[in-house]
N, C-alpha and C positions, 0 to 999 in steps of 0.2 A: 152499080152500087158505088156513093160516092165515096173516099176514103175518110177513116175518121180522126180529127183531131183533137189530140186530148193537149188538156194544158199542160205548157210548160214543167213543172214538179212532176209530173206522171214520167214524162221522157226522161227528164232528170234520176228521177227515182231507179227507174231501171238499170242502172251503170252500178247500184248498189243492192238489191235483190231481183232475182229472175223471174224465182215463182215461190207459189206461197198462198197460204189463204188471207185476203184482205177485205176491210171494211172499210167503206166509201160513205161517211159520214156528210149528206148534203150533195148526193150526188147528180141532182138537177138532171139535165136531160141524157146523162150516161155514156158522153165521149170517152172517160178519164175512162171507166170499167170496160168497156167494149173493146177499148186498147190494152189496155189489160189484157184482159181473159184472151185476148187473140195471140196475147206474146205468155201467153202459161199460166197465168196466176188464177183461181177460181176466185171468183169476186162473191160479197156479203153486201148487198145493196137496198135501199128501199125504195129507188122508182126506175124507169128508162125500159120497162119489160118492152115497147113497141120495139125501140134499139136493139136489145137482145131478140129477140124475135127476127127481125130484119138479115142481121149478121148469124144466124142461126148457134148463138151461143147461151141456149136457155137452162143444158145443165151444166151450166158453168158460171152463172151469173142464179144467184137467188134473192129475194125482192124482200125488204120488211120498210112498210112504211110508219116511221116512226115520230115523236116529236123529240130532237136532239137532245134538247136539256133534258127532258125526264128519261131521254133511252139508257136503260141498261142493260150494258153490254155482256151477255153471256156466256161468253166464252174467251178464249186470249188467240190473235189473230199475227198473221208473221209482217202483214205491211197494214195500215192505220191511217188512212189521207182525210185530207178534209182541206180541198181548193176552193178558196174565196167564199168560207160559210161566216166565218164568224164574225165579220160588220155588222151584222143584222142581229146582233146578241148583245147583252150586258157585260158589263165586265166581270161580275159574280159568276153567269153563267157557263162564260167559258171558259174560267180557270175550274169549275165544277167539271167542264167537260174535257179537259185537257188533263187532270187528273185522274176519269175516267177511261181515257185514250190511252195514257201511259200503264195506268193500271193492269188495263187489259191486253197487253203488249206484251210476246214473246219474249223471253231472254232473247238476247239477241237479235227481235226485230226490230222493225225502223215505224217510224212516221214521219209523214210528209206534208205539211199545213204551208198554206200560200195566206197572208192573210194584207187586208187596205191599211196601210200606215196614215202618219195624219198627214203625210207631205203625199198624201195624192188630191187631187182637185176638185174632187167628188167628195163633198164635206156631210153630205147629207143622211150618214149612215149612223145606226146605235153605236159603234165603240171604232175607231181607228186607232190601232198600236202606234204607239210611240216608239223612237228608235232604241234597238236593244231589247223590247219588251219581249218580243218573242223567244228571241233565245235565252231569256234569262228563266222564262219557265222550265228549261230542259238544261241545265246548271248542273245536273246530277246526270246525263247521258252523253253519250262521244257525239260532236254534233258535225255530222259529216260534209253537209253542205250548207252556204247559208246566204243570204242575199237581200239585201235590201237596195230599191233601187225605181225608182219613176213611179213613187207610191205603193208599194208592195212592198210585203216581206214574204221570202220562202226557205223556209230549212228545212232539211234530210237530216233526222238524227235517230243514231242507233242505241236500243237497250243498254244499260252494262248487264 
């Protein structure tokens, strides 16, 4: 079985919660969650069940295939990621969903967004943040980690 690689913010993330239940908004082929759920955290997901299957992590990983902007989130979760989803979104929709993200966010837990700036090279996407943009939606939370840097931005910030 090969080992799995989850992106960079998933690793990151972990130096600042263990375990916890988390929602993996965009979680595409399921590296970030299977890493996860293997280091303690039970994951809230809506695709990658062959992945879970594989690694035998099926009650610990559960699946809701959803459309991001309209998903409402049901309940409030202790970790909140969402790596390299929102390019592919409006700029309306992901302050909808980033307000929905925080919303639904523990006192005290975190979220974890990697998102394409517009100084990466790849121009060809719905929305590229500008710099600052991201952290300034989280103005009102302790913003624990943060990065911008070869076209991306990624921050770790925790509830007040």
């Amino acid at each position: 079985m090969n080992e799995v690689k989850p992106g960079d913010i998933v690793v990151e993330v972990l130096k600042y919660i263990k375990k916890g239940e988390v929602l993996d908004l965009g979680c595409g082929t399921g590296e970030n969650d299977v890493f996860l759920a293997q280091n303690g955290s039970k994951q809230f997901i809506h695709k990658a069940r062959n992945l879970a299957e594989i690694y035998d992590l099926r009650t610990k990983i559960s699946f809701k295939e959803a459309d991001i902007v309209e998903y409402d989130i049901e309940r409030k979760y202790d970790l909140i990621l969402s790596d390299f989803v929102f390019h592919f979104l409006e700029k309306d929709e992901i302050e909808r969903i980033i307000d929905n993200i925080k919303e639904n966010t523990k006192k005290n837990g975190i979220n974890a967004i990697t998102v394409l700036t517009e100084s990466n090279p790849n121009k060809g996407f719905i929305h590229l943040f500008v710099l600052g943009e991201l952290r300034k939606h989280y103005s009102d939370w302790h913003v624990l980690y943060y990065n911008e840097d070869k076209g991306f931005a990624s921050m770790i910030a925790k509830k007040k």
